[in-house]
PAVEX-633678 format. One record per residue (C-alpha): residue in one letter; chain; z, y, x. Coordinates in Angstrom, 3 decimals, always signed. Layout:
N
R   lumlo   dovo         up      north       east
R       A      A          Z          Y          X
...
END
This chain:
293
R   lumlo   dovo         up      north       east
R       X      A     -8.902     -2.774    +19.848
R       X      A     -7.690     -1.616    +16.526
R       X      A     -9.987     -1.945    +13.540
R       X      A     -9.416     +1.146    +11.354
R       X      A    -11.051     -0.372     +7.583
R       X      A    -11.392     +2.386     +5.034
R       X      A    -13.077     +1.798     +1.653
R       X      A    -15.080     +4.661     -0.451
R       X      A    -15.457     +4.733     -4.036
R       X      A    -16.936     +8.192     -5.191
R       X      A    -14.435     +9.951     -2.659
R       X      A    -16.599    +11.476     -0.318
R       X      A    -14.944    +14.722     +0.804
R       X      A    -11.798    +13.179     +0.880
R       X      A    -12.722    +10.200     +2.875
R       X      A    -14.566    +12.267     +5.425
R       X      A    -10.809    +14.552     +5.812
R       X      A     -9.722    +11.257     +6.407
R       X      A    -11.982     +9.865     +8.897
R       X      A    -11.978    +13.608    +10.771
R       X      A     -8.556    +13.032    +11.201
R       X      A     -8.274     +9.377    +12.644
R       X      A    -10.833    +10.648    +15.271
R       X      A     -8.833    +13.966    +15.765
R       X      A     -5.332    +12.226    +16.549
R       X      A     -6.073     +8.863    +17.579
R       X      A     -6.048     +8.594    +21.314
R       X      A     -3.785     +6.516    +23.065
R       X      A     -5.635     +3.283    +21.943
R       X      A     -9.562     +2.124    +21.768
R       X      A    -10.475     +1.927    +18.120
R       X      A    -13.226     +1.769    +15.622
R       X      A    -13.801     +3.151    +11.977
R       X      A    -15.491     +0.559     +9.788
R       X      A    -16.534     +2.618     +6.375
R       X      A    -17.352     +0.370     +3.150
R       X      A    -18.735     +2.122     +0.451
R       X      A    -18.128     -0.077     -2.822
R       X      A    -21.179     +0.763     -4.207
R       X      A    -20.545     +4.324     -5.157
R       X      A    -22.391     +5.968     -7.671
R       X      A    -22.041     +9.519     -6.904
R       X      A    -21.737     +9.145     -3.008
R       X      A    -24.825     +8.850     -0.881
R       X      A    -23.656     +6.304     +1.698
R       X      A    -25.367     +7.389     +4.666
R       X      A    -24.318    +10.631     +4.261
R       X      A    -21.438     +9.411     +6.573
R       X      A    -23.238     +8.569     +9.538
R       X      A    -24.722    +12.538     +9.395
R       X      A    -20.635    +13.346     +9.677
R       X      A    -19.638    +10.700    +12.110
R       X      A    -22.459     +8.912    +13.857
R       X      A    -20.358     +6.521    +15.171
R       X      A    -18.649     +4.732    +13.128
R       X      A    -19.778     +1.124    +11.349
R       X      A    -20.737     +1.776     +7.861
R       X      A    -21.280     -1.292     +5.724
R       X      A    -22.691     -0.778     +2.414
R       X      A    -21.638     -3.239     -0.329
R       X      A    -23.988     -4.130     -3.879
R       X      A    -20.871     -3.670     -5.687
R       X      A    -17.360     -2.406     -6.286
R       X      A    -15.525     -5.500     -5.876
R       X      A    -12.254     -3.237     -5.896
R       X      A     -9.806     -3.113     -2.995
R       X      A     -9.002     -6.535     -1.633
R       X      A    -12.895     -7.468     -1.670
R       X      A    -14.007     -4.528     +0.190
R       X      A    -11.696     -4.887     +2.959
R       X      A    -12.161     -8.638     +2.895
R       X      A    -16.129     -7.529     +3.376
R       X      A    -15.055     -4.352     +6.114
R       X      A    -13.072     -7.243     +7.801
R       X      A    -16.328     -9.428     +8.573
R       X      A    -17.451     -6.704    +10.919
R       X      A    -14.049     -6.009    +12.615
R       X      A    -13.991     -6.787    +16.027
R       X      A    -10.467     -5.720    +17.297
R       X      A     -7.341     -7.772    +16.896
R       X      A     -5.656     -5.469    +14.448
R       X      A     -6.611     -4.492    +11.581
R       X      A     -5.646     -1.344    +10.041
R       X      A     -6.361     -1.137     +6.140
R       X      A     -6.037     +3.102     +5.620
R       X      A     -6.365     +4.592     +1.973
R       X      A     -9.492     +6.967     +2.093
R       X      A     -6.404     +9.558     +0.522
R       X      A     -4.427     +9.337     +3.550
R       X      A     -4.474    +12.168     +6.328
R       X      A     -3.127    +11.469     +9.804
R       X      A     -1.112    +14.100    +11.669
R       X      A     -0.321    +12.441    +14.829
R       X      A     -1.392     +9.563    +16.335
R       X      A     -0.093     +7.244    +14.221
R       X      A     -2.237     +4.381    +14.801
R       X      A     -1.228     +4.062    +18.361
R       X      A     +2.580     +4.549    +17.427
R       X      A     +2.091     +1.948    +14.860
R       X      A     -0.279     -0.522    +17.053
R       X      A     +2.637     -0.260    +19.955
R       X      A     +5.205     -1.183    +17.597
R       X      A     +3.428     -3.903    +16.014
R       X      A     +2.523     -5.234    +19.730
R       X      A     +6.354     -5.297    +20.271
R       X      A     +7.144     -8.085    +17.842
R       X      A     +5.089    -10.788    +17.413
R       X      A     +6.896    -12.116    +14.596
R       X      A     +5.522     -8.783    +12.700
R       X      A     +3.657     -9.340     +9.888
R       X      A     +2.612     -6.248     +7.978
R       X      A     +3.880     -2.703     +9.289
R       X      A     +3.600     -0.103     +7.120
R       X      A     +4.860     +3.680     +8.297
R       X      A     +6.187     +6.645     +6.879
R       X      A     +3.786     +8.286     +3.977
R       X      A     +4.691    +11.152     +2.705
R       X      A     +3.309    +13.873     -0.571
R       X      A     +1.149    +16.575     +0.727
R       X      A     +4.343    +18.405     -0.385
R       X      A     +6.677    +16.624     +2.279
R       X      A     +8.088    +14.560     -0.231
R       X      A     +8.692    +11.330     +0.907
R       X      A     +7.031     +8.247     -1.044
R       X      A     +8.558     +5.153     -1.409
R       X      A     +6.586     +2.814     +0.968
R       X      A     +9.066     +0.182     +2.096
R       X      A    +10.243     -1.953     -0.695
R       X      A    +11.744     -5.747     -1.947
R       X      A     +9.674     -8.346     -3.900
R       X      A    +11.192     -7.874     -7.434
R       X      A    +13.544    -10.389     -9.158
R       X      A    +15.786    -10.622    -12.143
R       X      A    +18.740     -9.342     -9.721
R       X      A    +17.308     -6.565     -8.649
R       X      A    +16.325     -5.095    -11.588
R       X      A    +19.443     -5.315    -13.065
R       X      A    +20.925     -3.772    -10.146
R       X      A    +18.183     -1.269    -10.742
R       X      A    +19.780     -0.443    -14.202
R       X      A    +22.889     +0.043    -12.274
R       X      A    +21.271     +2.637    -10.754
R       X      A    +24.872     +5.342    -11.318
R       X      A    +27.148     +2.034     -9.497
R       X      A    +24.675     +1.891     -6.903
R       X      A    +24.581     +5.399     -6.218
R       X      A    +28.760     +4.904     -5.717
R       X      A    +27.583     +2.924     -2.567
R       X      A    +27.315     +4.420     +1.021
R       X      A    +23.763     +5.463     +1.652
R       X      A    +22.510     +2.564     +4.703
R       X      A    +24.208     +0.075     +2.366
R       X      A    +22.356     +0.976     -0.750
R       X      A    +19.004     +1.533     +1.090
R       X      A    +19.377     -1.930     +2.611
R       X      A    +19.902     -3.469     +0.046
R       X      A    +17.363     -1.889     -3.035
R       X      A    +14.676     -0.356     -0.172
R       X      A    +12.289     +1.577     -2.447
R       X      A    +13.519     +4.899     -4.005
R       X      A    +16.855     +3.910     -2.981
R       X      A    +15.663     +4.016     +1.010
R       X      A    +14.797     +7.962     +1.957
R       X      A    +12.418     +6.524     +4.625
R       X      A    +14.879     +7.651     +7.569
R       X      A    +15.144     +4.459     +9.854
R       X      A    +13.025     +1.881    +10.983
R       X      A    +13.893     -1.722     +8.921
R       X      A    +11.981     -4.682     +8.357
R       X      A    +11.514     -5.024     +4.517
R       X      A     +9.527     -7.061     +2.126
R       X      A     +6.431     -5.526     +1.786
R       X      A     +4.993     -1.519     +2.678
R       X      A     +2.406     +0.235     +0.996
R       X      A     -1.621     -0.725     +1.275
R       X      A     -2.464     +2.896     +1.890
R       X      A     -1.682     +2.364     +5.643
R       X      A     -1.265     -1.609     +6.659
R       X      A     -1.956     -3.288     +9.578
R       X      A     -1.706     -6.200    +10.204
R       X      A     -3.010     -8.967    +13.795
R       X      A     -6.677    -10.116    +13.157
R       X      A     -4.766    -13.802    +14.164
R       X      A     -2.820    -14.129    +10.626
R       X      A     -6.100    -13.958     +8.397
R       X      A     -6.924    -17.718    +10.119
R       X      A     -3.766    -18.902     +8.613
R       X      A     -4.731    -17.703     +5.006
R       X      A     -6.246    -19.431     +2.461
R       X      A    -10.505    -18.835     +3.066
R       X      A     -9.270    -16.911     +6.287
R       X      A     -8.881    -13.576     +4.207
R       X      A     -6.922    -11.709     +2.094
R       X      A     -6.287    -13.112     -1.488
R       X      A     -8.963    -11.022     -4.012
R       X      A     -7.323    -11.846     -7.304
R       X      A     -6.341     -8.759     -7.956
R       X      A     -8.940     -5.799     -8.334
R       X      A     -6.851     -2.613     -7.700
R       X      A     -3.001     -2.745     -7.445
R       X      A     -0.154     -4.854     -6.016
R       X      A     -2.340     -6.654     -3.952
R       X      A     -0.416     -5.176     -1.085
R       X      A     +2.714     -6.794     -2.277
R       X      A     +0.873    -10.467     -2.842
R       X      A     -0.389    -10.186     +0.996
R       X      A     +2.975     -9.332     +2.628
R       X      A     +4.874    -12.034     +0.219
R       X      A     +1.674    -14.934     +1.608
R       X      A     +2.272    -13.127     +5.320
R       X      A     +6.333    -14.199     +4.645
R       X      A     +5.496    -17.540     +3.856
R       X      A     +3.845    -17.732     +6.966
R       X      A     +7.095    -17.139     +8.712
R       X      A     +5.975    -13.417     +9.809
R       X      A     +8.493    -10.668     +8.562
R       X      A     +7.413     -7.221     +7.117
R       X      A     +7.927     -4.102     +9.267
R       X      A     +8.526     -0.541     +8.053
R       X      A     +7.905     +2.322    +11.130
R       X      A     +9.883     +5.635     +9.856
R       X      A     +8.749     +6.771    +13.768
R       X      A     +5.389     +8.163    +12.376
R       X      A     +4.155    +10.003     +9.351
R       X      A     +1.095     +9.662     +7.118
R       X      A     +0.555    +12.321     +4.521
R       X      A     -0.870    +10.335     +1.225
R       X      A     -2.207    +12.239     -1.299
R       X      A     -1.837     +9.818     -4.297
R       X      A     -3.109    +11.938     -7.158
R       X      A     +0.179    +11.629     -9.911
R       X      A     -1.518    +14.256    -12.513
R       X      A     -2.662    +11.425    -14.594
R       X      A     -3.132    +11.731    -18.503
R       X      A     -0.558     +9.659    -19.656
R       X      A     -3.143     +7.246    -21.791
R       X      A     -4.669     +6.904    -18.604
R       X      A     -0.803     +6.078    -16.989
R       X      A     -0.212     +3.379    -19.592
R       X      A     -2.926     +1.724    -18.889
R       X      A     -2.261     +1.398    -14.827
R       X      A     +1.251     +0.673    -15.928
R       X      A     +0.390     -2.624    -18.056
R       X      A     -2.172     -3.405    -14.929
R       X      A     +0.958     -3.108    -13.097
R       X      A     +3.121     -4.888    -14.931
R       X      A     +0.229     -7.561    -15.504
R       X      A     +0.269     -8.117    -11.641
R       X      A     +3.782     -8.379    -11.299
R       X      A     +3.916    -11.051    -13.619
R       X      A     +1.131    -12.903    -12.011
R       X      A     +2.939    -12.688     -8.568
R       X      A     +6.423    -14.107    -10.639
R       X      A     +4.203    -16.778    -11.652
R       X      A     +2.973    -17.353     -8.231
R       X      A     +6.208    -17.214     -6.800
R       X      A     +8.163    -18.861     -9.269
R       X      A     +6.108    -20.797    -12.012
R       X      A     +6.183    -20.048    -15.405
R       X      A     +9.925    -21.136    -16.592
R       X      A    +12.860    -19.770    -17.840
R       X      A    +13.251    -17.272    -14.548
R       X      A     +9.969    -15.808    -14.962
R       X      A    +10.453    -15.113    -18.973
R       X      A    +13.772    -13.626    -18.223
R       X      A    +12.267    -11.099    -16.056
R       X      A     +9.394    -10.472    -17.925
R       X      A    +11.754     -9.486    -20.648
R       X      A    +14.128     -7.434    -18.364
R       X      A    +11.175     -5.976    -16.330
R       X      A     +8.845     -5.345    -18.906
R       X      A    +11.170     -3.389    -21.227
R       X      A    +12.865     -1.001    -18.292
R       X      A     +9.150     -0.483    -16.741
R       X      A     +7.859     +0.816    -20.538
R       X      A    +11.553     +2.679    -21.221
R       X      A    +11.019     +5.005    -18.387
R       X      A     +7.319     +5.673    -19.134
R       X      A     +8.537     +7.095    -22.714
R       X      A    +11.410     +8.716    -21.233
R       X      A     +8.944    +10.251    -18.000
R       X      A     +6.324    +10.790    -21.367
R       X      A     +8.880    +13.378    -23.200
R       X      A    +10.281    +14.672    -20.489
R       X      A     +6.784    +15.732    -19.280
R       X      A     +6.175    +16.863    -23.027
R       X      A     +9.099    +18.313    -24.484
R       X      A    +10.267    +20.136    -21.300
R       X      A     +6.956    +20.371    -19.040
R       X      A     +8.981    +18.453    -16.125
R       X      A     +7.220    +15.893    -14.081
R       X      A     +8.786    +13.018    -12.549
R       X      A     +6.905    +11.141     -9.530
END
């Protein structure tokens, strides 16, 4: 049984296009749809069991953000995998089968994350490596690294290095389709996912804890998910998801490597090349009206 958790927050037409379509193309394997609505002002909960009857809708008194509503979706799972699916996501195919078989294939697995794509058929970068000072100076290499053949260079950066073209395990995939064996939560701290974070790079923080439980991160290029991810964001609003971002990051250096001489240095080198290409992605966007994802 596969535990499909989707959380709501003020989303309702687009989390009903995404529930229609786990119904519509999921088939090969017995699942259930477990709905929690984090307290959603302008959504009438039960307006969801009108649409689809069947599936388990649990109702939370507050938006805890996305770790705690899955953590609270979780408590009513009763398959052994659990599939955490962005209300913004729309299946195709049966991907949760395709993913479920592959994940059943390896039991080292930890996290498997597929293909996700822009409603455009652009593909998004969803299998990536934990950041560190080497990487982002490689990342500023970008031109020498682009001199590299193109399995070499996606190997070895993942992210928008990696066009998504070949199955590879990774460091961690994207939390708008994750799934992960019911069995690994018992080995986590309070038997869930860590909460600390509200909204963003909590995916990352679970697949680095799932590594240090000796499981190994999975990206399936076998199956595609289109994910909406709305980019047309004003760009105060951008700033301030990118210092949440950064923020986040520099909690997981911390948790990773303490707070020395590393974790300054790449705080420094991070920090600066994260706000450069805002400004740069900023006038660009201004001066000549072209967006970069």
């Amino acid at each position: 049984m596969i535990s499909v958790i989707i959380i709501n927050y003020n989303t309702f037409n687009l989390t009903c296009d995404c529930i229609a379509s786990v119904i519509r193309y999921t088939k090969e394997l017995p699942y259930e749809i477990i709905l929690v609505d984090n307290a959603s002002p302008k959504d009438n909960a039960d307006d969801f069991l009108v649409r689809f009857p069947d599936i388990t809708l649990v109702k939370s008194p507050e938006n805890g953000g996305f770790a705690k509503g899955n953590n609270l979706g979780i408590q009513y799972a009763t398959g052994d995998i659990i599939l955490l699916l962005n209300s913004d996501t729309i299946l195709t195919e049966d991907s949760i089968s395709k993913a479920a078989n592959a994940l059943n294939h390896d039991p080292q697995m930890g996290a498997l994350g597929v293909r996700l794509i822009f409603p455009d058929g652009v593909v998004q970068s969803s299998a990536r490596k934990f950041r560190s000072i080497r990487n982002e100076l490689l990342d500023l290499l970008r031109p020498v690294l682009m001199l590299l053949p193109y399995r070499k260079r996606a190997e070895l950066m993942m992210n928008q290095y990696f066009k998504g073209d070949f199955n590879t395990y990774c460091d961690w995939v994207s939390g708008a389709f994750i799934m992960f064996r019911t069995s690994i939560l018992q080995q986590l701290e309070g038997n869930k996912l860590d909460e600390r974070f509200f909204m963003y790079s909590e995916d990352e923080l679970w697949c680095y804890q799932f590594m240090e439980l000796g499981y190994r991160n999975y990206y399936l290029a076998d199956t595609t998910v289109i994910h909406l991810l709305n980019a047309s964001v004003e760009p105060a609003k951008q700033l301030r998801l990118l210092k949440t971002y950064i923020k986040h990051q520099m909690i997981i250096m911390d948790y990773v490597h303490g707070k020395n001489g590393y974790y300054y240095l790449f705080q420094a080198i991070f920090t600066g090349k994260e706000l450069f290409r805002y400004y740069v992605k900023l006038f660009l966007d201004k001066v000549f009206k072209y967006k970069l994802r």
